[in-house]
N, C-alpha and C positions, 0 to 999 in steps of 0.2 A: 275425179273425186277420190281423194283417199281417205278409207277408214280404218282405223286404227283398234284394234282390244289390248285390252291387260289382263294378263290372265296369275291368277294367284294361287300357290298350294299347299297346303301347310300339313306335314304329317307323310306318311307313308300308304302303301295301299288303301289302307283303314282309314285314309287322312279326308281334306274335301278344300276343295278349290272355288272359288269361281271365275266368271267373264262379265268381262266389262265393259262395254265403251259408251257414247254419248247415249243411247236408245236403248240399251242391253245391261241387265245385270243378272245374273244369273248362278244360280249354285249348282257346281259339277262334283260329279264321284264316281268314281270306277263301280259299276256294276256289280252286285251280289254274288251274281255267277261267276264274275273272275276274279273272285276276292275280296273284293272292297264293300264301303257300305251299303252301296244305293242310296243313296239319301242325298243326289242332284242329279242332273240332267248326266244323259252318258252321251258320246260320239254320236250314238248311231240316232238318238234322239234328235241330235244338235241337225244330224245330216236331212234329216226326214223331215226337220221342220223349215229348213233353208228348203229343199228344194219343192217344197208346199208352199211358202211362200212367194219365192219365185213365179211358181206357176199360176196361181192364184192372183196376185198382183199384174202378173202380163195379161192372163183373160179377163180383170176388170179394166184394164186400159185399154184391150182389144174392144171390148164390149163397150165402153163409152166412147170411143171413136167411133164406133159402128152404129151411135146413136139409138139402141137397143134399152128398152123399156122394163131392165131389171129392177124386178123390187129385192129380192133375196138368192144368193148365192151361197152355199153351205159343201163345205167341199172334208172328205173323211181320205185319209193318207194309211195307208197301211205298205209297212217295210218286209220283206223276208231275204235273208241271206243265207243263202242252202249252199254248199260246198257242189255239190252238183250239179246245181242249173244259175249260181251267180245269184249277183244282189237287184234284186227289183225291187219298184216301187209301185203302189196301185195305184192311183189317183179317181175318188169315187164322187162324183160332183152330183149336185141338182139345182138351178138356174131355175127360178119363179120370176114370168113375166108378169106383168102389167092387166087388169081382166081384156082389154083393146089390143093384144100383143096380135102381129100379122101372122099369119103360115109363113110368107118370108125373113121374119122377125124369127121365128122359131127356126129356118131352117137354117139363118146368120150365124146366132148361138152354138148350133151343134157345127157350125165350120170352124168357130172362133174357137174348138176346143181342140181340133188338132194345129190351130194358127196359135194357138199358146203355147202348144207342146213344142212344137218346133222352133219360136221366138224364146223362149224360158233359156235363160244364161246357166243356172245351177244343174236345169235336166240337161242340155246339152253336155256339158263340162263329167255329169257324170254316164253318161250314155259314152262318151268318148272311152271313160273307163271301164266300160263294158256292162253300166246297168241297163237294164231293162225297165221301160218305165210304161208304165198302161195305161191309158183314159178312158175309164168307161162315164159319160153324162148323161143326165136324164133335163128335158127340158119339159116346163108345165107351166100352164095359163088360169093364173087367179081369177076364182070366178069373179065377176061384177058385186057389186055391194050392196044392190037389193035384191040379190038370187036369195 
């Protein structure tokens, strides 16, 4: 599968771009802080939401093959790049089963979440380049409908 963007810039520091390809359109701009407007998506944005996505799309594919009785998955990505301990990533999830969900159902979920971390192509790719990336998940069971 190859995908393709087009990326477009018009102007100087101050100026504004975007990304394109068949699914994506997007307006980019150099950050406030190093000059530029702010006023589009920056790098580290672009970075943090590939590999949220990534992750996230492998633990629903984990998690429907595992035939797991997810009603809601909601997951918060938080980035920090400190010169002294490197660029990480947090990955902050909560996974809502089904009111019927097993204790086996529930202990599947919290495996799928390090079986995502390790199958994820974008965390791998940047863990190579030396990020740090953390899964902390919470798993819960909706009550029944006539509680």
């Amino acid at each position: 599968m190859t995908t393709k963007l087009k990326t477009t810039w018009n102007g100087n520091m101050k100026g504004n771009g975007t990304i394109k390809s068949d699914r994506l359109d997007t307006p980019i701009a150099i950050p406030n802080s190093l000059g530029g407007t702010g006023d589009g998506t920056d790098p580290k944005s672009l970075l943090i939401a590939s590999a949220a996505a990534c992750y996230s799309m492998t633990l629903v594919a984990i998690l429907q093959n595992r035939k797991l009785p997810v009603s809601e998955l909601t997951m918060e990505s938080e980035v920090a790049d400190f010169k002294e301990t490197g660029f990480s990533i947090d990955h902050r999830l909560q996974v809502n089963l089904a009111p019927d969900a097993t204790d086996e159902q529930i202990d599947a979920v919290k495996s799928a979440f390090q079986a995502a971390d390790k199958a994820c192509t974008i965390g791998n790719l940047l863990k190579k380049a030396g990020a740090q990336i953390q899964i902390d998940g919470s798993v819960s069971v909706a009550a029944p409908a006539n509680a």
